[in-house]
C-alpha angles and dihedrals in degrees: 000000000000114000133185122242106275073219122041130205119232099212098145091047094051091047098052088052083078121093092245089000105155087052104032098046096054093033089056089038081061092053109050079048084069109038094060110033109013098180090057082109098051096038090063105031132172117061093355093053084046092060094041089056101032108092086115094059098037092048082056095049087050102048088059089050093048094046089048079062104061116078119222092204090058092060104069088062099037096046105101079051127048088014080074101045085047085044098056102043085054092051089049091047088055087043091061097038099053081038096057093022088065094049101033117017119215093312124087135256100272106201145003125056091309086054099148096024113141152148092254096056092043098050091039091051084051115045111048117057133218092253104184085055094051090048092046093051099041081053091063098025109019142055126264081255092062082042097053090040084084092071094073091033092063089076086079082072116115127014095300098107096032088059095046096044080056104042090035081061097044102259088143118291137260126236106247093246085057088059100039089044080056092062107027098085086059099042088046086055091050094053099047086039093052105045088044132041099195086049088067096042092047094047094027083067096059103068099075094045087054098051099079101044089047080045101058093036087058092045090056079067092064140094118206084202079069097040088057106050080051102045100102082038082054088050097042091041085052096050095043087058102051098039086050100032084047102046083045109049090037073065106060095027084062087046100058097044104283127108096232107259089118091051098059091039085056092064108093135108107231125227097243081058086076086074099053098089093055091042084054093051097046085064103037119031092204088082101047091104087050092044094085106029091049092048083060101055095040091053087055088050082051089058095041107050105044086054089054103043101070100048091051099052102044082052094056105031069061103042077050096049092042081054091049099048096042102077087051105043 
């Protein structure tokens, strides 16, 4: 008869404890994988080669989750919003891409300390946020409006922005059905999601339970030789993107009436950003020598970020509510 452990292991708990953690643990598990024995995959075959191999399959199973999960009804009322916040990531996306596309063209940079550097990584470090942390966040400094703006936010999710900020620059284009085959996961999700509830509630369960298995296929792409040499361009790309995404989005929130807590909560590079790159080069073979150095890099945004986030904007939903206080102490 089947009994449970008189001492449990927490190892969802630990592993949430993790900036990122239910991407970046598997995803890294997947790496060292193969990094140390890269025909782990082939020697078994069968299921266990598939998942090795199936972070295509399984992204396409996750962007209809995550679109089952954005309600038409709520945009209408978060769009200023979040239709900003979303706004400006895209511009600074384009920003980045028509800035390093002019200097580098879709390769990466070959040699030196910025070895790995490209258009892809930096528009794909830009454009998507880590949603889950934005919402977290808006729940304990923010309104129930920041919070929903996520909702509209959450189109950012999957490769779509990232192809149309580099073919809107002129980094080679895209066919249309590329482009459309991008978002029509999403857009799938957001029908079912939208004519049935439980629909929604059934799909919308599903993201967090497919991270970890996309994760860890991406990360058997990886090589840690190669996490290594990036691993201070990781720190500095992170840094870059939450000191420019953050100056940036503190900006328009307070434009458009906030006071820019959701702004600096919004500058985060979320963990399904590390598959961009994959998912770009699946489309489009001229970015298949920036795919895996720019995953890597990505994935280091990912860490960063999210560690740098929290503290920043506890520091300035406090810095907002001391100025608020101070006329009338």
């Amino acid at each position: 008869m089947y009994r449970e452990l008189a001492m449990p292991i927490p190892i969802k708990r630990t592993v949430e404890r993790i900036p990122g953690g239910m991407m970046i643990v598997p995803l890294t598990i997947g790496s060292v994988i193969t990094t140390f024995a890269p025909h782990t995959g082939a020697f078994f075959g069968s299921f266990t080669a598939a998942l090795f191999t199936g972070a295509l399959p399984i992204l396409a199973v996750f962007y209809v989750c995550i679109g089952a999960k954005i309600s038409v009804s709520s945009l209408p009322r978060v769009l200023r919003k979040g239709g900003a916040l979303l706004a400006a990531k895209f511009a600074l996306g384009l920003a980045a891409g028509f800035t390093l596309g002019h200097l580098l063209g879709v390769e990466p940079v070959p040699t030196g300390f910025f070895a790995g550097i490209s258009a892809l990584a930096v528009v794909a470090a830009v454009n998507d946020t880590n949603g889950g942390l934005y919402m977290s966040l808006m729940e304990q400094y923010g309104s129930s409006e920041d919070s929903a703006a996520y909702s509209v936010m959450g189109l950012e999710s999957g490769p779509f922005l990232t192809m149309v900020s580099l073919g809107a620059v002129g980094l080679s284009a895209f066919p249309w059905q590329t482009l459309v085959g991008a978002i029509l996961p999403l857009a799938v999700g957001m029908l079912l999601g939208n004519l049935d509830p439980d629909l929604r509630a059934f799909l919308g369960g599903g993201t967090s339970i497919l991270i970890p298995f996309f994760a860890f296929a991406l990360g058997c792409t990886l090589n840690l030789h190669q996490v290594w040499a990036a691993g201070l361009l990781g720190l500095a790309l992170g840094v870059v993107v939450v000191l420019v995404c953050g100056t940036c989005l503190i900006l328009v929130d307070r434009l458009i009436g906030g006071n820019g807590t959701a702004g600096i909560a919004a500058s985060t590079t979320a963990g399904n950003a590390a598959a961009v790159p994959l998912l770009v080069a699946a489309a489009n073979p001229r970015y298949t020598n920036a795919a895996a150095p720019a995953t890597v890099l990505v994935s280091a945004s990912v860490i960063i970020s999210s560690l740098l986030i929290p503290p920043l904007t506890a520091w300035w939903k406090s810095r907002i509510t001391s100025q608020h206080q101070g006329p009338s102490s």
